[in-house]
C-alpha positions as CSV (number, residue, x, y, z in Angstrom):
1,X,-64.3,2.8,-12.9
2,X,-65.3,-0.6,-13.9
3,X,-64.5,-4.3,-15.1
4,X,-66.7,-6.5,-16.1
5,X,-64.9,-9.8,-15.7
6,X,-67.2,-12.0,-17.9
7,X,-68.6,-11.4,-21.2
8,X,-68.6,-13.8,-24.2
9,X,-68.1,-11.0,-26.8
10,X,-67.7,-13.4,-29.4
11,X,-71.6,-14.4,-30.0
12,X,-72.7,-13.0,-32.9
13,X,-75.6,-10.9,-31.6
14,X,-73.0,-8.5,-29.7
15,X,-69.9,-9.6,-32.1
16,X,-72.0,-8.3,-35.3
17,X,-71.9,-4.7,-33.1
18,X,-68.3,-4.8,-31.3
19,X,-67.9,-1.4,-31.5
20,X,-70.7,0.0,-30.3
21,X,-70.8,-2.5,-27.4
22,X,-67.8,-1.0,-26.4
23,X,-68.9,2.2,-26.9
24,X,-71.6,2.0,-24.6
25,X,-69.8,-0.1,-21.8
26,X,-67.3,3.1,-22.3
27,X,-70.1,5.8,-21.6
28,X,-71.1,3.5,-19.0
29,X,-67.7,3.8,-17.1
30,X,-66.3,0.0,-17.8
31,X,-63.1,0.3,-18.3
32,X,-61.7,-2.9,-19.4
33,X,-64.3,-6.2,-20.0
34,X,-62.2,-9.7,-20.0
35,X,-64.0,-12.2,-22.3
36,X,-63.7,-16.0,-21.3
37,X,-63.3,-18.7,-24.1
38,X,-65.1,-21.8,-23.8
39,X,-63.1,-24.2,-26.4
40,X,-59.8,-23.5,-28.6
41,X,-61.6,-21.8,-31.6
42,X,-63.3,-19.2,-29.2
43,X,-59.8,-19.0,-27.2
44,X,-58.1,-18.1,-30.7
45,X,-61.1,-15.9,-31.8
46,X,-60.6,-13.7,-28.7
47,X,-57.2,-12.8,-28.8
48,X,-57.8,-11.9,-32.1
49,X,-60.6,-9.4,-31.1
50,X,-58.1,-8.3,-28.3
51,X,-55.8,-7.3,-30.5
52,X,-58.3,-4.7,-32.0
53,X,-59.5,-3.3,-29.0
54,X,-57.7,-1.2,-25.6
55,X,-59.8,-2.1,-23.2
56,X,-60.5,-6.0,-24.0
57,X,-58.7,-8.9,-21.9
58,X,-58.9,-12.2,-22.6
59,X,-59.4,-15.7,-20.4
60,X,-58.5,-18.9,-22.6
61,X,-59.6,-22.6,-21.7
62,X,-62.3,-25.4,-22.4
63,X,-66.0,-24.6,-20.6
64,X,-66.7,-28.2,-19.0
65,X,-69.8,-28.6,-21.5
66,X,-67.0,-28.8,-24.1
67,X,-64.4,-31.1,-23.0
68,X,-65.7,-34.3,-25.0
69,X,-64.8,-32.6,-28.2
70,X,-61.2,-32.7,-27.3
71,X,-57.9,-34.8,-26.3
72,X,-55.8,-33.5,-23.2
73,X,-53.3,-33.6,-25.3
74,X,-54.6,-30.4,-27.2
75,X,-54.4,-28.5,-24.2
76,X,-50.9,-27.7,-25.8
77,X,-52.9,-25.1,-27.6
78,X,-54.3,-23.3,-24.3
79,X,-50.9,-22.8,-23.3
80,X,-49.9,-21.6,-26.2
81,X,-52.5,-19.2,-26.2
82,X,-52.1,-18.5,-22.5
83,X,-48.7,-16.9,-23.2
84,X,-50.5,-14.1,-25.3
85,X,-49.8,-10.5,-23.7
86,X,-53.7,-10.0,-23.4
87,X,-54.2,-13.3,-21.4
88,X,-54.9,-12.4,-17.5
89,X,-56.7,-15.4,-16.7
90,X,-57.3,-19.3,-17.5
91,X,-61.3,-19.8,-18.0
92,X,-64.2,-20.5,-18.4
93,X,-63.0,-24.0,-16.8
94,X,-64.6,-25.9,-14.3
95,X,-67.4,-28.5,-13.8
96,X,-71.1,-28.7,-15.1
97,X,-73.4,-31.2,-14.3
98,X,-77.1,-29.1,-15.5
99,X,-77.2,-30.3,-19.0
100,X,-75.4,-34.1,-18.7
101,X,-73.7,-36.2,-16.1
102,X,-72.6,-38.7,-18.6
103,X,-69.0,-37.3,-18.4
104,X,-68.1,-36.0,-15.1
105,X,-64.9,-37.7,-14.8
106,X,-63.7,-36.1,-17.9
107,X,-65.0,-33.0,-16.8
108,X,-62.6,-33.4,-13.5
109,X,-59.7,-34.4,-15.6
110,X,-60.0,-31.6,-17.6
111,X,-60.7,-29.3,-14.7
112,X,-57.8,-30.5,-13.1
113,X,-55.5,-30.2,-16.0
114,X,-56.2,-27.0,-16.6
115,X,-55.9,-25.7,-12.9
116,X,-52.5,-27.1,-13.3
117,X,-51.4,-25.5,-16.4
118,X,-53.0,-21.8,-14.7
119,X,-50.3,-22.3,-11.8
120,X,-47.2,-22.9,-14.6
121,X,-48.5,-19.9,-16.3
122,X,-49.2,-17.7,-12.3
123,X,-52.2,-16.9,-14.3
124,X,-56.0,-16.8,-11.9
125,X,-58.6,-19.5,-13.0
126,X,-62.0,-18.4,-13.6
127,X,-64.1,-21.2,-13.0
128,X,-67.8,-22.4,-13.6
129,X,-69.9,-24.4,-11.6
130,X,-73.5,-25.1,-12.4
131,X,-75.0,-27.6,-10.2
132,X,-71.9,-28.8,-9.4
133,X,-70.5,-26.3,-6.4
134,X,-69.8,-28.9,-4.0
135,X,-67.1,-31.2,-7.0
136,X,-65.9,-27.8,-7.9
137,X,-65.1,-26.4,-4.3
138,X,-63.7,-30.0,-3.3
139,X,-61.1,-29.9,-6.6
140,X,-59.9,-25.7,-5.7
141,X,-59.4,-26.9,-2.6
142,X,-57.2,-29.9,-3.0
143,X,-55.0,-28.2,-5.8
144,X,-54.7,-25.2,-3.5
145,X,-53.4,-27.1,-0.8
146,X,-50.6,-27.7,-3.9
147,X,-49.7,-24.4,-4.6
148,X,-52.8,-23.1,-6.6
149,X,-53.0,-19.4,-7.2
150,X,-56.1,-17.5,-7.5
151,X,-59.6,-17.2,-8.9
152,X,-63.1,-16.1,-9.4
153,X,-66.1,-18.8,-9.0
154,X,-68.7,-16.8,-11.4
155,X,-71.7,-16.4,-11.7
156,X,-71.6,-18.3,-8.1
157,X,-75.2,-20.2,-6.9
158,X,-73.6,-22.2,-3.8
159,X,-74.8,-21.8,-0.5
160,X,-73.2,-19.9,2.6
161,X,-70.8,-22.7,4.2
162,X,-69.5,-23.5,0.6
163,X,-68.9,-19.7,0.0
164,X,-67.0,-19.7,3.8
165,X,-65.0,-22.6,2.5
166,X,-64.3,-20.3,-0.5
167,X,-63.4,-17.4,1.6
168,X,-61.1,-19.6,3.7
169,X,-58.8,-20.0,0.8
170,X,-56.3,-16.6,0.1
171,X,-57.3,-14.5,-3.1
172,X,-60.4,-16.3,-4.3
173,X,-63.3,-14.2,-5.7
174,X,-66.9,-14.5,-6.3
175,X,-69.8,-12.8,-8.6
176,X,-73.0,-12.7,-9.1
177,X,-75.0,-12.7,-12.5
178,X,-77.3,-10.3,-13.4
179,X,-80.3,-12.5,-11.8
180,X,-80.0,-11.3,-8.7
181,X,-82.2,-8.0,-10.0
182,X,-85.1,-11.1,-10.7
183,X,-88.0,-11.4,-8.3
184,X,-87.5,-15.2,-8.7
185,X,-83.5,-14.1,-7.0
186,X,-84.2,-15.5,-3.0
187,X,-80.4,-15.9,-1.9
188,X,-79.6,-12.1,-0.9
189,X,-77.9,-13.8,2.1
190,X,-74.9,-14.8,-0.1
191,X,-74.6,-11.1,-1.4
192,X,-74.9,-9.9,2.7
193,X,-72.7,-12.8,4.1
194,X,-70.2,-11.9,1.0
195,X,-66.9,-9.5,2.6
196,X,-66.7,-6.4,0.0
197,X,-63.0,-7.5,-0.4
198,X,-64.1,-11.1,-2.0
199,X,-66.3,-9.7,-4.4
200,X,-66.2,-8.8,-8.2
201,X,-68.6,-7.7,-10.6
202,X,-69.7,-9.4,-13.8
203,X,-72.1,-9.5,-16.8
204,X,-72.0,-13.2,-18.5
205,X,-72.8,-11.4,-21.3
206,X,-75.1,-12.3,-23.5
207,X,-76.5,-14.1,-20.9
208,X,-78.5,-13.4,-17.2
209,X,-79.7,-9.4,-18.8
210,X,-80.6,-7.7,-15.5
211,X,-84.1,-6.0,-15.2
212,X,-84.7,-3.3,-16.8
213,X,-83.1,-5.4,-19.3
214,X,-84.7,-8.9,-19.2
215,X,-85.8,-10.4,-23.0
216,X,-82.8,-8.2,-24.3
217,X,-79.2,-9.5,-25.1
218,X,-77.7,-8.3,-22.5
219,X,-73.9,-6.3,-22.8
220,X,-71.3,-5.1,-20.9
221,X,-73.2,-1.9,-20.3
222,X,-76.1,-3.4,-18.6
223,X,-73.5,-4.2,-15.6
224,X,-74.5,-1.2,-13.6
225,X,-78.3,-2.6,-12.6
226,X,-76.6,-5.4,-11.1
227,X,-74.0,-3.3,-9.2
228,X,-77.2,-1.0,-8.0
229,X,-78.5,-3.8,-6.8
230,X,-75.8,-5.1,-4.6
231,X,-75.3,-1.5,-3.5
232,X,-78.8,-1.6,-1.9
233,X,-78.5,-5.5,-0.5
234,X,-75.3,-4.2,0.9
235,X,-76.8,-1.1,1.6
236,X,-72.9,0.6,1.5
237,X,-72.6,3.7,-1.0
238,X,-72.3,2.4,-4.7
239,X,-69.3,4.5,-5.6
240,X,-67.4,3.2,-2.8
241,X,-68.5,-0.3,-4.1
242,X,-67.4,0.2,-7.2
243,X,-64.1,1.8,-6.0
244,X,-63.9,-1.2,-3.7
245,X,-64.3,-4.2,-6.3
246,X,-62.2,-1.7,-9.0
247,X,-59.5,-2.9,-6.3
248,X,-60.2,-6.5,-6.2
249,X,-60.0,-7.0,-9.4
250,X,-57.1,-5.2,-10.6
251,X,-55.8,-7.6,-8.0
252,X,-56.6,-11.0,-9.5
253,X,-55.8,-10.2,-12.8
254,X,-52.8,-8.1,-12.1
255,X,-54.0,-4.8,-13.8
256,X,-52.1,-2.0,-12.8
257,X,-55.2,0.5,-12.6
């Protein structure tokens, strides 16, 4: 079986079709897909949708591209939500410096804040961290040092001795977008230097479509190219992969599969 641990079911172009999204990812052999909020509206809007569907989990924070519109102080609404039986996670949280550097500090009070309220809650953090690995890495590993639980860095686009720092901390997790099927993809050393037990699989749906699927929205059931692909830069069998990363993340998010 299969999880996909990142897919932002909520935009229209797959929302408008929920069902037979699921429907495919089903026939596809995902067995559960955990969708990551990115501000309080979308953190409300997905437990909703949770509700409604078996095999849907949700993750419930502010995406660092979103933390201007809002006070800490409404962060009292994250952990409201948080408390929500579908909840296995607190994301998309993190640091982003691709589209604006104006408000990086925020950014890290927020981050910070909302690792903190993931440890009251013993829920994993699920954390993002375009052009901004280094900041990121640096903040995990200070809060850790404080008692900070677990995680995923998705979608991760570090280099080797940032992923070993990653590795060097208990129950951390990394995956890999569906880019790594593009030609443009150069960093198959990160999926060969990655341990099997470290690793998770994701979509970032509707984002990153893998080929054969590039120009498409992509959706949960477009998961397998990517996992074909890291089969064959792992070169290890893909079921056991799959049987393998099942594992791992039933461990972080404390399925019971």
């Amino acid at each position: 079986m299969i999880i996909d641990t990142h897919a932002h079911l909520y935009y229209k172009e797959l929302s408008d079709n929920l069902d037979l999204i699921i429907d495919n990812a089903a026939e596809n052999g995902i067995e559960k897909i955990i969708i990551p909020a990115v501000d309080l509206k979308t953190s409300e809007e997905i437990l909703k949708i949770c509700d409604e569907y078996d095999s849907l989990y949700a993750a419930v924070g502010i995406h660092p591209s979103e933390v201007t519109a809002f006070k800490i102080s409404e962060l009292k609404y994250i952990e409201e939500f948080a408390s929500h039986k579908k909840v296995v996670a607190i994301g998309e949280i993190g640091l982003d410096y691709y589209w604006d550097r104006s408000y990086i500090k925020e950014q890290k009070v927020f981050f910070n804040e909302l690792i903190e309220l993931a440890n009251g809650r013993n829920l994993p953090v699920i954390i993002h961290t375009r052009d901004s690995v280094e900041d990121a890495i640096n903040i995990v590993k200070d809060r850790y040092q404080e008692g900070i639980t677990s995680g995923q860095f998705h979608c991760f686009s570090g280099n080797i001795e940032q992923m070993k720092i990653i590795l060097d901390l208990n129950n951390f997790y990394l995956s890999f977008g569906g880019n790594i099927t593009y030609k443009s993809y150069k960093d198959y050393s990160l999926i060969e230097y990655l341990p099997l037990e470290n690793l998770l699989f994701e979509t970032d749906s509707p984002f990153l479509p893998p080929v054969p699927h590039r120009g498409e929205k992509n959706q949960p059931a477009f998961i397998i190219h990517t996992i074909e692909k890291i089969s064959d830069i792992k070169k290890k069998d893909i079921d056991e992969l799959k049987d393998i990363v099942y594992q791992n993340t039933n461990s972080l998010f404390k399925f019971s599969g």
